[in-house]
C-alpha positions in Angstrom: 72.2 114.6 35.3 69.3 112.4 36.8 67.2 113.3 39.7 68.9 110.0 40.7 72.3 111.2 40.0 71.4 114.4 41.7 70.4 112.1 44.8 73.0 109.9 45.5 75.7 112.5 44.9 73.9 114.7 47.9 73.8 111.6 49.9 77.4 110.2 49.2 78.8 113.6 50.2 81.1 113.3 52.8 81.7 115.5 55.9 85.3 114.8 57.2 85.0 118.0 60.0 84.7 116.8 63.6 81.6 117.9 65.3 82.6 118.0 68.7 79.1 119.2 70.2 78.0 115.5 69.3 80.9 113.7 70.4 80.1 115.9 74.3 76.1 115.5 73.1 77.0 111.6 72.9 78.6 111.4 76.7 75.8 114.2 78.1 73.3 112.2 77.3 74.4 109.8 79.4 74.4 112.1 82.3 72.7 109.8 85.0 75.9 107.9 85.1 77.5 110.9 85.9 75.1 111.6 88.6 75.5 108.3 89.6 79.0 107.8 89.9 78.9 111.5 91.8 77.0 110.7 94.4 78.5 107.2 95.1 81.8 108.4 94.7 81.1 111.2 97.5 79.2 108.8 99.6 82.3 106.6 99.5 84.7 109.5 100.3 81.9 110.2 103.3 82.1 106.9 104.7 86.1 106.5 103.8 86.4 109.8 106.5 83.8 108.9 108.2 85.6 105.7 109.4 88.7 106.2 108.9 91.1 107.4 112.5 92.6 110.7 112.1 96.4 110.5 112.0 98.4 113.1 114.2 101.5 114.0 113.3 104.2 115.1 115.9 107.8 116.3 115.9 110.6 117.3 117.9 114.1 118.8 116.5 117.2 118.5 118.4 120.8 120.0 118.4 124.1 117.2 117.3 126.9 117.8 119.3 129.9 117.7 116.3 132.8 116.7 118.3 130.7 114.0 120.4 129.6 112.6 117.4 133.3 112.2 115.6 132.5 115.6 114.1 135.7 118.2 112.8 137.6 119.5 115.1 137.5 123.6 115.6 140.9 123.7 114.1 139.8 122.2 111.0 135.8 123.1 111.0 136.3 126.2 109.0 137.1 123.8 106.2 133.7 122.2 106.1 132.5 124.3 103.5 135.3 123.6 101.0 134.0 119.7 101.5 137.2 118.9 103.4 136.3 116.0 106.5 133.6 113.9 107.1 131.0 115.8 109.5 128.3 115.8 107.2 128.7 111.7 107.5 129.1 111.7 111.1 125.4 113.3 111.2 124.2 110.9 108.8 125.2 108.3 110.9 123.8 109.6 114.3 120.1 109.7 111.9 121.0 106.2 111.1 121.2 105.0 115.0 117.9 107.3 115.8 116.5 105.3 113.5 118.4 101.3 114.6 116.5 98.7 115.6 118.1 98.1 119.0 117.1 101.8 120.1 113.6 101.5 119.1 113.1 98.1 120.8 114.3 99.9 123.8 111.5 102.7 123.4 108.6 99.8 122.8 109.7 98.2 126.6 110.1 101.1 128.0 106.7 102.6 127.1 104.9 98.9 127.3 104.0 99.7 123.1 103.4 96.0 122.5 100.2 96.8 124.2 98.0 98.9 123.0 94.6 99.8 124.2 91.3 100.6 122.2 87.9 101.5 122.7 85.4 99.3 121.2 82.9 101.3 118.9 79.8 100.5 116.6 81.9 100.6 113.2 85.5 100.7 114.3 87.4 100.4 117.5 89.9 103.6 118.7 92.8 103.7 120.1 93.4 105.1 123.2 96.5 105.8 125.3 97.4 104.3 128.5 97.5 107.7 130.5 93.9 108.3 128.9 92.3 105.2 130.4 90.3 104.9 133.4 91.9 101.9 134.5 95.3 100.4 134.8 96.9 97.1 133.2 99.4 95.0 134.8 100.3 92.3 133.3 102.7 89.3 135.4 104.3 87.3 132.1 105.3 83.8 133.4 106.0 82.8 129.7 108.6 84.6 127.6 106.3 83.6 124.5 104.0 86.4 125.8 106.1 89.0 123.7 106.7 87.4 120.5 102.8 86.7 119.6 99.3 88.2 119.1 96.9 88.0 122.3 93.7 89.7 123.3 90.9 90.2 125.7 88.3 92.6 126.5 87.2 94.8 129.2 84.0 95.9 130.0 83.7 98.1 133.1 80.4 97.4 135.1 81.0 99.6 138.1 83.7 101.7 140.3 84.2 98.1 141.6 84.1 95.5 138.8 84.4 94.6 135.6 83.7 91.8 133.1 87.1 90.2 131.2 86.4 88.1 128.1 88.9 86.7 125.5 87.1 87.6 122.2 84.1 89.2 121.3 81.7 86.0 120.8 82.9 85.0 124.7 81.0 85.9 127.5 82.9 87.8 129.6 83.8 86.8 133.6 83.1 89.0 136.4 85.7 90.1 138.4 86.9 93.2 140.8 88.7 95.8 140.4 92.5 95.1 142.3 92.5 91.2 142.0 94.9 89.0 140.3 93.0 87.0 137.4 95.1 84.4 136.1 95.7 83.3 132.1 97.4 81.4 129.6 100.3 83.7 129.7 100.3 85.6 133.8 98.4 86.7 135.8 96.4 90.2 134.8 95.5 92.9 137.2 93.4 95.7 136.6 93.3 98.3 139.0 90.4 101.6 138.3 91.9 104.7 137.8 89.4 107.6 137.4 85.9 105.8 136.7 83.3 108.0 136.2 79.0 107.2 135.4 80.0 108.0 131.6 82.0 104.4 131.6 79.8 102.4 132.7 79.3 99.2 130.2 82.1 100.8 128.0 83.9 97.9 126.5 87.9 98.2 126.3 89.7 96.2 123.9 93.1 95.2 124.9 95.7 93.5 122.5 99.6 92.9 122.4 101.7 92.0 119.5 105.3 90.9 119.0 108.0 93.5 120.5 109.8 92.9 117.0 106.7 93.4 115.0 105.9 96.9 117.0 109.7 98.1 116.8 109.8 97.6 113.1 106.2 99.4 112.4 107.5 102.5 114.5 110.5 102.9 112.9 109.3 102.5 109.2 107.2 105.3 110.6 109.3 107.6 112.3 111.6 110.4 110.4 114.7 112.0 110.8 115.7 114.4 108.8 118.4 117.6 108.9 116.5 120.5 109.6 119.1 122.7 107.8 121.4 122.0 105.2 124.7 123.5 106.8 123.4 122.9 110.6 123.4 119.8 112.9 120.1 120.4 114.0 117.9 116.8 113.3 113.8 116.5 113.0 112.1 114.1 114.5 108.7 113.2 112.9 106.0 110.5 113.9 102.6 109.7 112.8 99.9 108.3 115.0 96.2 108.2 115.5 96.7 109.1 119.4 99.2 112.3 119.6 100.1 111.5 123.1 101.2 108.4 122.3 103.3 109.7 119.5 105.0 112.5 121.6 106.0 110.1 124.2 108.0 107.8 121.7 109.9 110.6 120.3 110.7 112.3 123.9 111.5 108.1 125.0 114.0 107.7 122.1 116.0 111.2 122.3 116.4 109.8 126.3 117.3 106.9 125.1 119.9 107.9 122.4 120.9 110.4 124.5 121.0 107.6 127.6 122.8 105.1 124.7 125.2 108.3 124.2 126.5 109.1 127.2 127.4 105.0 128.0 129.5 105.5 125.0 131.5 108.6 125.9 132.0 107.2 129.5 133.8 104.2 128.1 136.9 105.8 128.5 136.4 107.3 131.7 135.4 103.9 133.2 138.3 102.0 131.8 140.8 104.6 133.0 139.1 104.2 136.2 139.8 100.5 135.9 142.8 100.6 135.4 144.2 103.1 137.9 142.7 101.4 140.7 144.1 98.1 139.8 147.7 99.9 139.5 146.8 101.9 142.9 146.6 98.3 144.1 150.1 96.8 143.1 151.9 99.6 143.6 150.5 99.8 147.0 151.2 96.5 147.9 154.7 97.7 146.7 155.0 100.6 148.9 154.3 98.3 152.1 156.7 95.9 151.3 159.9 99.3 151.0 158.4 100.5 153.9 159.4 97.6 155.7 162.1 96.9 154.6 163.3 100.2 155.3 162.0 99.4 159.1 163.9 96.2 158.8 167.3 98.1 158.2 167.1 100.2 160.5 166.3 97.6 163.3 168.9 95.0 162.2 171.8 98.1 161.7 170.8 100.0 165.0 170.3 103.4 163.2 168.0 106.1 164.3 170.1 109.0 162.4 172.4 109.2 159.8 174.6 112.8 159.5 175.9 114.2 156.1 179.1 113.2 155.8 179.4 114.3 152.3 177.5 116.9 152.2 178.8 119.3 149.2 179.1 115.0 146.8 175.6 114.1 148.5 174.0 117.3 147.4 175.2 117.1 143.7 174.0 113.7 144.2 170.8 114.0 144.9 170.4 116.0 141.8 171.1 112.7 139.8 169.4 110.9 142.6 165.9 113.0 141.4 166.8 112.6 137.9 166.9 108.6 138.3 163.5 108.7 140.0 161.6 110.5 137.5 163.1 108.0 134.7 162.2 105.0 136.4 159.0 106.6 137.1 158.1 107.2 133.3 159.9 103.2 132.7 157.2 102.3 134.8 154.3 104.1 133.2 155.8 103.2 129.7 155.6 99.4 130.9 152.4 99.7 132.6 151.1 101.3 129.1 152.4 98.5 126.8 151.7 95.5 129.4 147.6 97.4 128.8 147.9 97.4 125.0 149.0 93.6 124.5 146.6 92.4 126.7 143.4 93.4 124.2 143.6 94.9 120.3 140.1 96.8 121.5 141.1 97.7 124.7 140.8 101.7 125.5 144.2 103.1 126.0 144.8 104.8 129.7 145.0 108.4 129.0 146.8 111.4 131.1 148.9 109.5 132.6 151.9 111.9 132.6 154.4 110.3 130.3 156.6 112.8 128.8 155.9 112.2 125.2 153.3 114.4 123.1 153.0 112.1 120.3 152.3 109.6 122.5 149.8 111.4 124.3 147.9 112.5 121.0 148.3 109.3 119.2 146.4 107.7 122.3 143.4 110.8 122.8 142.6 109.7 119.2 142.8 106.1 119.3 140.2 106.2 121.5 137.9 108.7 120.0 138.0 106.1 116.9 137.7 103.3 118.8 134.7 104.7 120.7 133.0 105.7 117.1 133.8 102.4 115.3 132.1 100.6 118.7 129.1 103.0 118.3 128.9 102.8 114.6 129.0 98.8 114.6 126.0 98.7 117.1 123.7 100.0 113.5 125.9 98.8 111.2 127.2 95.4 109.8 131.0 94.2 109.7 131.4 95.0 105.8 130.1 98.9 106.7 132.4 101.2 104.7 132.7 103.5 107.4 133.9 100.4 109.7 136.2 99.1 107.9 137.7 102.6 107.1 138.0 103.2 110.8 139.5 99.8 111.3 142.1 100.9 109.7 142.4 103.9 111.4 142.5 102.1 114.5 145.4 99.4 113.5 147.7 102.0 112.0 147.3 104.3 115.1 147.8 101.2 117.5 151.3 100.4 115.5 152.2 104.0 115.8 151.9 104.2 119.5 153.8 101.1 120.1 156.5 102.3 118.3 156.1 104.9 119.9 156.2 103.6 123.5 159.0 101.2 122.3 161.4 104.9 121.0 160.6 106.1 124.7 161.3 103.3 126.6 164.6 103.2 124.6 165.4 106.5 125.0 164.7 106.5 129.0 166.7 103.3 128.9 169.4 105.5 127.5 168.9 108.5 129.9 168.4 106.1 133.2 172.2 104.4 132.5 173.8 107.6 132.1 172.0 108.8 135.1 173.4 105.4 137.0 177.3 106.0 135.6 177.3 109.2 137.3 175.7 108.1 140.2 178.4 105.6 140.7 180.9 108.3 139.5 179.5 110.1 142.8 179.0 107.2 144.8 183.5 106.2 144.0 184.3 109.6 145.1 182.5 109.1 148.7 185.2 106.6 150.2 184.6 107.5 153.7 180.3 106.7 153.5 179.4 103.8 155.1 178.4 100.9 153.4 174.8 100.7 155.6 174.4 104.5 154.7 175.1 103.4 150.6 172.0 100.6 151.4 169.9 102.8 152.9 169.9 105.3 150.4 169.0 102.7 147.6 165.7 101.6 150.2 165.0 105.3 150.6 165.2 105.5 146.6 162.7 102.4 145.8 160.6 104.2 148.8 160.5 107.5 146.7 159.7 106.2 143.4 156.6 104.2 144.6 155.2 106.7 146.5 155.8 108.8 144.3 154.0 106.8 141.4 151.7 106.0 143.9 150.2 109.8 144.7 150.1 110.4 141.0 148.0 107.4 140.4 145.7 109.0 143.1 146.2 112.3 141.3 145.1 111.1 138.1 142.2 109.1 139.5 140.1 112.3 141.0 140.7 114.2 137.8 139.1 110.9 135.5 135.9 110.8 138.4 135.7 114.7 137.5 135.4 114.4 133.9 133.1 111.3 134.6 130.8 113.5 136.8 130.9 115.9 134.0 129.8 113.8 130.8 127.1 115.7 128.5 124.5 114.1 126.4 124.9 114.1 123.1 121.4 115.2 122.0 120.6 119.0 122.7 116.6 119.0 122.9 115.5 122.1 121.3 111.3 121.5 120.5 110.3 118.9 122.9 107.6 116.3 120.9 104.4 118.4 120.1 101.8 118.4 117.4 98.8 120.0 115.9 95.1 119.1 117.0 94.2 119.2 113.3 94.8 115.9 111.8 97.2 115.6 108.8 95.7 112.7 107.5 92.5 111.6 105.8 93.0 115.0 103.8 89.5 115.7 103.3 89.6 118.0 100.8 92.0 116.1 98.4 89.7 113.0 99.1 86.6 115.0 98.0 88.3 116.1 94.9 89.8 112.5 94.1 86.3 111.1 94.9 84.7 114.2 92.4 87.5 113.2 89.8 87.0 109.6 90.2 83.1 110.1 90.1 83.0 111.6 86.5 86.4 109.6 85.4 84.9 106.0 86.2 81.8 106.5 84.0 83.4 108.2 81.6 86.1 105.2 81.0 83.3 103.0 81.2 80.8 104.8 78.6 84.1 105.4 76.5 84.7 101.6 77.2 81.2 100.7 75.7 81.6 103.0 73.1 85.0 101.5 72.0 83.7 97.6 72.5 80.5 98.8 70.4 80.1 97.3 66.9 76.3 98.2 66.4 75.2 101.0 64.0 73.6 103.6 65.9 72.9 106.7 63.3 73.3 108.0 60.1 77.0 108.7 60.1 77.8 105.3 61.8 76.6 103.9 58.2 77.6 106.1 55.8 81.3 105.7 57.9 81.0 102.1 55.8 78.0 101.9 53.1 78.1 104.7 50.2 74.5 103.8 49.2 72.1 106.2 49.4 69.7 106.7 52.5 66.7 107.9 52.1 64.9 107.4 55.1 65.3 107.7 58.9 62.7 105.8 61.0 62.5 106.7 65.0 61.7 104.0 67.3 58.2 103.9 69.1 56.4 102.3 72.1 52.9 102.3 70.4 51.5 99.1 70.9 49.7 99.7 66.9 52.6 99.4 64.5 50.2 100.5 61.3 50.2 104.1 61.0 47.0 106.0 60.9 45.3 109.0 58.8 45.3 110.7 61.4 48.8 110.4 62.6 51.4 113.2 62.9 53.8 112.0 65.0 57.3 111.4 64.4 57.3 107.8 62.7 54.3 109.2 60.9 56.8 112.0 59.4 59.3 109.5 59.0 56.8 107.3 56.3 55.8 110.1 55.3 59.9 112.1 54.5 60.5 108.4 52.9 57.3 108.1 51.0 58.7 111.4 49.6 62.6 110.3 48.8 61.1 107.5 47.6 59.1 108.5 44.5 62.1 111.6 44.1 64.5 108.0 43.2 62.2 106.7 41.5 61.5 110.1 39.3 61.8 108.0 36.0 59.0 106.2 36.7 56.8 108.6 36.9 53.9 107.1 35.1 54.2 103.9 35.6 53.6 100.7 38.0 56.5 100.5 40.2 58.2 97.5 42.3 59.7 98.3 45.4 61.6 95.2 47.4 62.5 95.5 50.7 65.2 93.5 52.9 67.2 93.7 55.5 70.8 91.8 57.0 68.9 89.7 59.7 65.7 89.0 60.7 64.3 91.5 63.5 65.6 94.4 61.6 61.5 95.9 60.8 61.2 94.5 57.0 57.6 93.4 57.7 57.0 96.5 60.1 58.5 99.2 57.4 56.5 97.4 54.7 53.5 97.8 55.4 53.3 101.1 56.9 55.0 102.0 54.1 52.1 100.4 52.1 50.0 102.6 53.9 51.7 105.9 53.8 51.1 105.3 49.9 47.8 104.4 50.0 46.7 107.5 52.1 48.4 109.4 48.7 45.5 107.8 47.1 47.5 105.3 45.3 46.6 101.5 44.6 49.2 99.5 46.7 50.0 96.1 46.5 51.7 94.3 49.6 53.4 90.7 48.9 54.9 88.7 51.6 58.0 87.1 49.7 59.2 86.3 52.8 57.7 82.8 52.5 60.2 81.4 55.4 59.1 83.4 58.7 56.2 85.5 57.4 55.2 88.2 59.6 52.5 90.2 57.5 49.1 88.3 58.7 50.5 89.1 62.3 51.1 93.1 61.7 47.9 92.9 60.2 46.1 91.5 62.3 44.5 89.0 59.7 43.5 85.3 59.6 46.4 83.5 58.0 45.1 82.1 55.0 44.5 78.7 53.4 45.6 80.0 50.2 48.9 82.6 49.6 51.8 83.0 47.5 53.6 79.8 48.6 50.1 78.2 46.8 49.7 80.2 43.6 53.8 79.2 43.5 53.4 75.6 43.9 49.9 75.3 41.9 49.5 76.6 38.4 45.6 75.8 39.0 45.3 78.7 41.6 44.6 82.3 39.8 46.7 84.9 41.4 43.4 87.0 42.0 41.9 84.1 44.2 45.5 85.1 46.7 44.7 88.9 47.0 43.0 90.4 50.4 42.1 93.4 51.3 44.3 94.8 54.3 41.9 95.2 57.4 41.9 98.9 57.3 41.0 98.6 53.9 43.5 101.0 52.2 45.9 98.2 50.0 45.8 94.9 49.4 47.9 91.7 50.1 49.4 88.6 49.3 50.3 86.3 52.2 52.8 84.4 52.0 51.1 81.1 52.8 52.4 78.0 54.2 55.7 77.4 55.2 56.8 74.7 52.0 59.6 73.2 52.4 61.3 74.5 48.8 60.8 78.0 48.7 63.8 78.6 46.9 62.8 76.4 43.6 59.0 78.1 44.0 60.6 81.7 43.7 62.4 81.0 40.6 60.0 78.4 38.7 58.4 81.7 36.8 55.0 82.1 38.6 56.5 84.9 41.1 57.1 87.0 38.0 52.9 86.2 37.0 52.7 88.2 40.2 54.4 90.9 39.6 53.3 91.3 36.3 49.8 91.5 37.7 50.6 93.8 40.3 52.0 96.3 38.0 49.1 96.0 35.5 46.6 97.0 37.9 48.1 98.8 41.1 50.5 102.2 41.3 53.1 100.5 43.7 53.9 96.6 44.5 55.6 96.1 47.8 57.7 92.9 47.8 58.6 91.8 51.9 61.8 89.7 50.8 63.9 87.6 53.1 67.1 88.3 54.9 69.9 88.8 52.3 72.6 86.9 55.1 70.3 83.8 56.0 69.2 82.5 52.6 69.9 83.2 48.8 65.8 83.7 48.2 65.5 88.1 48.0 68.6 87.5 45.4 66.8 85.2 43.3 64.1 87.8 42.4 65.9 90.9 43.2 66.2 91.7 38.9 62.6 92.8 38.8 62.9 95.7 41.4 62.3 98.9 41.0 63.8 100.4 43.7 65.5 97.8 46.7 64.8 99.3 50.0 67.8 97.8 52.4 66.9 98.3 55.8 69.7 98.8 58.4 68.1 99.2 62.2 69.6 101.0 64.3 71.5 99.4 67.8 70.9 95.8 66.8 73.0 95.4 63.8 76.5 94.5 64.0 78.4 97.1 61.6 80.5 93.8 60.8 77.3 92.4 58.5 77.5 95.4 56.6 80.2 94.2 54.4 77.3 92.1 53.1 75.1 95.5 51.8 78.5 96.9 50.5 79.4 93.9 48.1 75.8 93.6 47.3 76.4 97.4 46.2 79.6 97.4 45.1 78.7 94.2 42.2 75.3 95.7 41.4 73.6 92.4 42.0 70.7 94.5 43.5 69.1 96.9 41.3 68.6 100.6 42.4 69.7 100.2 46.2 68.6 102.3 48.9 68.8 102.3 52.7 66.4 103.3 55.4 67.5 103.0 58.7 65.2 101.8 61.5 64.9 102.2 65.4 66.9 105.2 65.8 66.7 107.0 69.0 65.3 110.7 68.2 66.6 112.1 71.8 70.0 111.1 70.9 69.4 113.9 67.8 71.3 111.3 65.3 70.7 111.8 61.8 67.0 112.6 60.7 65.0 111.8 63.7 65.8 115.2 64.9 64.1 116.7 62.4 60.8 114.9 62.6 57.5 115.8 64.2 57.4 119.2 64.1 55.1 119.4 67.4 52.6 117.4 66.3 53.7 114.5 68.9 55.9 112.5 70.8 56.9 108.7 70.7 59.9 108.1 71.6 60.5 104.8 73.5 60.9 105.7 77.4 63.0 103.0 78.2 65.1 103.3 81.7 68.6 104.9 80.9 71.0 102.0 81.9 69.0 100.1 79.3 69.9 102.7 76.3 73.4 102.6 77.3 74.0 98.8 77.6 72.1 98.5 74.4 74.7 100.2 72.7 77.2 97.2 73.5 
C-alpha cells in the first residue's frame, strides 16, 4: 500500500464515540453569556422584589352549626359515616354562600372597600389602610354613578391645618383646610386630620374608588373557604392582601355578616308566627267583646242576676260534654285558622305550636318549615335549575299535600267527635223538662264566651313562648380563630424567585446558544467536515490578527506551524513524486475562503526548505496575488502570455518582494478567460515551471462561481481544496463531494482555514508549541454570532 493509501485511510477513519468534554467545552466557552444572563437574571429578580408589594396572607376558621344549616339530625348523625344523608352537602353549601356575591357586596359597603387609599412613592405607590391614615375621608355622593366607575384625586398634606387636593398627578393641586367641605363632580369631599405628625408633612396620598361590583368580584376570586377537617364542620377562611389589617377586617366583616344573614333566616319563622298570632289575638278579641255583651244584654232584657241548679246531678254530667264540646270547637277552630293560612300563599311559613291534637300534623309542619327556610337560603346563591332546589321543591310540595290531608282527616274526625258530643248534649238537654228556656240560652252565651276566651288566652300563651325563642336565636357561625396573620409575607417568595431567576439565567443562554448552534450551517472544525467530505485533510490553518499575511523566517507562531505541519503532509501525499517538479492547485467553494492568502505562504514555507517555487495567479478573474504581495500590478501577466503567443513566458516571471519564489500575475482582467485557459499556452506554463522550479503553485478560481479551475484541473499534482472555517455554508460542500466522488479533480486534498485555536477544534490545538500567540482577540458576542 502507498504512502497515499496509507494517508487517506488514517484520515478517512471514522470516530462514531461521543466526546462529551467537547460538546460541555463547546457551551463553556461561551461562558460570558452565562455570566451575562446570571447577573441580569438576578438583577431582574432584585428589582421584581424590590418593587413588587408583599402580600399578607390572613385566616380565620369557624365552627358550622349542623342542624342550623339543614344538617342530620342526632337521631340519624351516627349514620354519617356509612354515607347515609346529606350533611356533607349542607356544608358545601354554607362555603358556597361565604363565598356569594350578595354577601361580599355587603362586606365592600360596609367597610367603604371601593375606596382604597395609597401612599404615593418614587417607583410604586402603597397601599394603606383607612385606620392607618392620618386623616379621614368623607365622601357626600350626590350621584349614584359615583359607585359604578373609576375616580381619583390626590392628597398632599401641607400642615396640621391644610392640605392641597388635585385630580391627577400632572394637576396642580388646590389648597384647602383641614374640616371643610370641597365640592366635585360626584359630592362634596371632606377631609378631616386625624393624627398629623412633622413626618407627613408634603406626603402625597393617593386616593381612588372603583366599581362596588368590580371590588366584590376581586375579593371573592381571592378569598378561600375550605373544611379544615375532613369529618368536622369546622370552615377556613383565607385572604390575601398587601395590607394585613385590611384583610383581617374583611374576613371578621363577612363571618358578621353571614352570621347577621343567618340569624334573619332562622327568625323567619319566629316572625311569621308572631304575625300571625297577633292578627288572630285580634279577631278573636273582637269576638270575645261582642259574647261578652251579649251575655250583658241577656241578662238586662231577662232580669237575671242568679240562676240556681235546678238540675244539678243532669247539669253536672253535662258539663262534662259541655267541656268536651269546647275543646273540639276549639281545635275546629285552630284546624280552620291553619288551612285558611296555608291557601292563602304556597311559600307561606306554617304557624307552629299551636296545640292541635295531631302529631303528624305537628311534625309534618316543624319540617316544612326547616325546608322551606333552606330552599329560601339556598336560592339567595343559587339559580332556579339548582339541583339541590329543585330537590327541595319537591320536598316542599309533597309535605304541603301531606299536611292538608292531614288537616282535612282532623277536621273530619273532630267533625265526627263534635256531633256526637252535640247528640248527647241534647240527650241531656230532653231530659231537663223543668229548665227554663232563658237558663237553656244562657248556657249556649256562656258556652261561645268559654270557647273564645279560652282560644283567646292560648293565643296569648303561645305568643310569649315564640318572643322567647326569638330572644334566644344563635348565630350560625361559631368563631373559633378570629382573622390573623403572619408579619412575614407569603408572597414574592424570594428564595424560589432567586432560584427561578438562577435557572432562568443559565437556561435562556443555553436555549439561545443551543438555538444558534441548531440554526448553524457553517463548518467550524475538523469533525464538522469530515461529518460530510471523506477527502483527506491535511492541514489545519488558525486564524490571525497580524496585519503581515506572508510568513517569515523567523516565525514560530501558530500559523507558522500550521504552513509548516501542511508543508509536511503535503510532500508525505505527494511521496511518488519525490524527484520530480510538482504542480500543486489550489481552490476553494467561494471567494473569501484564503486561496490567495494560503498560496503564497505556502509558497514560502517551501521556499524557506530551500526549494525553487513558482507562484501563478490562475485566478485571472479577481486576482489578489500583487495585493498580498505587496507588488506593482504588472503591464504584462498570465492573462498576456495567454492571449499573445509573441510574449515569452520568461518576460511574465517576477521575483516575489521578499525574494524567496517567484510569480506570475495574473494580469488584466480579459474579458474571456475561459477560452485563454484552455487555448494550450497555460500548459507552456506549466511545462516551464516544472522544468526549472521544485514546486508550481497554481491560485485557481472558485470551483462554484465559474467552470475555469476545472478546465485545467488534469495537470495537478496534488488539488489543495480549501474549506475556511465559520464562513462556509456546509450546504456548498456537496460541490467538493461530487467533485470527489467523479474524480474530476486529480489527487484532492483539503486544508481548512480560519479555525479558532481557543475553541481546541481539530489541529489548531496542537500548534505553537510556546513559541507564540495569534489568535484573533475578537469581542465574545462576535465569535458566537459568527457561528450563525
Amino acid at each position: 500500500m502507498s504512502n497515499k493509501e496509507k494517508f487517506q485511510d488514517y484520515m478517512l477513519a471514522e470516530d462514531d464515540s461521543i466526546n462529551i468534554r467537547q460538546q460541555i467545552e463547546k457551551y463553556a466557552y461561551h461562558w460570558k453569556w452565562f455570566a451575562l444572563g446570571l447577573i441580569i437574571a438576578l438583577m431582574g429578580a432584585y428589582f421584581y422584589l424590590r418593587y413588587t408589594p408583599n402580600s399578607y396572607e390572613v385566616s380565620a376558621t369557624i365552627l358550622i352549626d349542623d342542624e342550623s344549616n339543614g344538617g342530620l339530625s342526632n337521631e340519624l348523625a351516627a349514620f354519617e359515616e356509612l354515607g347515609i344523608g346529606n350533611s356533607k352537602k349542607n356544608i358545601e353549601n354554607e362555603m358556597g354562600i361565604l363565598k356569594s356575591r350578595s354577601l361580599m357586596t355587603r362586606v365592600v359597603k360596609k367597610l367603604d372597600l371601593n375606596i382604597s387609599y395609597f401612599k404615593e412613592g418614587q417607583v410604586r405607590d402603597t397601599e394603606i389602610y383607612k385606620d392607618e391614615l392620618p386623616f379621614k375621608t368623607s365622601i357626600f355622593v350626590k350621584d349614584s354613578t359615583f359607585f359604578e366607575r373609576n375616580t381619583s384625586f390626590l392628597i398632599k398634606i401641607v400642615s396640621d391645618t391644610s392640605f392641597e387636593l388635585a385630580h391627577s398627578k400632572k394637576a396642580s393641586g388646590v389648597s384647602y383646610t383641614f374640616g371643610k367641605n370641597i365640592p366635585t363632580a360626584y359630592g362634596e369631599v371632606v377631609i378631616t386630620p386625624v393624627n398629623i405628625t412633622p413626618k407627613d408633612y408634603n406626603t402625597v396620598y393617593i386616593v381612588r374608588t372603583a366599581p362596588i361590583k368590580a371590588v366584590a368580584k376581586s375579593y371573592r376570586n381571592g378569598i378561600n373557604v375550605s373544611l379544615l377537617y375532613k369529618k368536622a364542620s369546622i370552615l377556613e377562611l383565607k385572604l390575601k392582601s398587601p395590607v394585613k389589617l385590611k384583610a383581617e377586617r374583611i374576613i371578621n366583616e363577612l363571618i358578621r355578616e353571614y352570621n347577621r344573614d343567618a340569624i334573619e333566616y332562622k327568625s323567619l319563622i319566629g316572625n311569621n308566627t308572631d304575625a300571625f298570632i297577633n292578627e288572630r289575638l285580634e279577631i278573636i278579641e273582637e269576638d270575645l267583646k261582642k259574647v261578652d255583651k251579649t251575655a250583658e244584654n241577656f241578662k238586662t232584657a231577662n232580669k237575671l242576676t242568679d240562676i240556681s241548679m235546678e238540675t244539678g246531678i243532669v247539669l253536672e254530667t253535662n258539663s262534662l260534654v259541655e267541656k268536651e264540646i269546647v275543646d273540639l270547637s276549639t281545635q275546629l277552630k285552630l284546624v280552620d285558622y291553619v288551612m285558611d293560612h296555608m291557601e292563602s300563599g304556597s311559600k307561606n311559613l306554617i304557624p307552629e305550636n299551636l296545640g292541635i291534637n295531631s302529631s303528624d300534623v305537628t311534625s309534618s309542619s316543624t319540617q316544612y318549615n326547616t325546608i322551606l327556610l333552606e330552599r329560601n337560603r339556598i336560592a339567595q346563591s343559587s339559580g332556579k335549575n339548582n339541583p339541590v332546589l329543585l330537590n327541595l321543591d319537591a320536598q316542599l310540595s309533597q309535605l304541603q299535600s301531606s299536611i292538608s290531608q292531614g288537616l282535612t282527616n282532623l277536621k273530619r274526625s273532630l267533625t265526627i267527635s263534635l256531633g256526637q258530643a252535640k247528640s248527647q248534649e241534647r240527650t241531656i238537654d230532653g231530659k231537663i223538662t223543668s229548665a227554663p228556656r232563658k237558663e237553656r240560652e244562657y248556657r249556649d252565651i256562656q258556652r261561645q264566651q268559654q270557647i273564645i276566651e279560652t282560644l283567646y288566652l292560648f293565643l296569648l300563651e303561645k305568643r310569649e313562648e315564640n318572643a322567647i325563642s326569638l330572644a334566644v336565636t344563635v348565630p350560625n357561625a361559631k368563631l373559633i380563630d378570629a382573622a390573623d396573620g403572619n408579619d412575614i409575607a407569603v408572597s414574592p417568595k424570594r428564595k424560589m424567585i432567586y432560584a427561578i431567576a438562577l435557572m432562568l439565567g443559565l437556561l435562556i443562554p443555553f436555549v439561545i446558544i443551543y438555538v444558534l448552534f441548531l440554526l448553524d450551517n457553517k463548518i467550524h472544525n475538523q469533525e464538522d467536515l469530515e461529518a460530510i467530505l471523506k477527502t483527506p485533510i491535511i492541514g489545519n490553518i488558525p486564524k490571525t490578527l497580524d496585519d503581515n499575511k506572508i510568513l517569515s523566517k523567523a516565525d514560530r507562531g501558530n500559523v507558522a506551524e500550521a504552513f509548516r505541519m501542511l508543508r509536511t503532509n503535503m510532500n508525505f501525499m505527494l511521496g511518488n513524486l519525490k524527484d520530480q517538479s510538482k504542480a500543486i492547485y489550489i481552490t476553494s467553494t467561494v471567494p473569501g475562503e484564503g486561496k490567495t492568502f494560503v498560496a503564497i505562504n505556502l509558497a514560502t514555507v517551501l521556499a524557506m526548505s530551500n526549494k525553487k517555487v513558482l507562484l501563478i495567479g490562475a485566478d485571472v478573474r479577481k486576482p489578489k496575488v500583487a495585493e498580498y504581495l505587496d507588488m506593482t500590478e504588472a503591464s504584462t501577466g498570465l492573462t498576456v502570455f495567454l492571449a499573445d503567443k509573441s510574449i515569452q513566458i520568461n518576460q511574465i516571471i517576477e521575483t516575489a518582494k521578499n525574494g524567496d519564489f517567484d510569480v506570475i500575475q495574473s494580469g488584466m482582467v480579459p474579458p474571456n478567460p475561459s477560452e485563454l485557459l484552455i487555448n494550450g499556452r497555460f500548459d507552456e506554463v506549466l511545462n516551464y515551471g516544472k522544468e526549472h522550479y521544485d514546486y508550481v503553485i497554481v491560485d485557481t478560481a472558485p470551483v462554484n462561481m465559474v467552470t475555469d479551475t476545472l478546465q485545467i484541473a488534469s495537470r495537478a499534482d496534488l488539488f489543495i481544496y480549501l474549506v475556511r472555517a465559520n464562513y462556509l455554508d456546509s450546504r456548498l460542500l456537496e460541490i467538493p463531494k461530487k467533485l470527489y466522488q467523479e474524480k474530476r479533480i486529480p489527487n484532492m486534498t483539503v486544508v481548512i482555514n480560519g479555525t479558532d485555536v481557543k475553541k481546541g477544534y481539530g489541529y489548531g490545538n496542537g500548534y505553537g508549541y510556546g513559541y507564540g500567540h495569534e489568535e484573533e482577540k475578537k469581542s465574545w458576542f462576535k465569535r458566537l454570532t459568527n457561528r450563525s
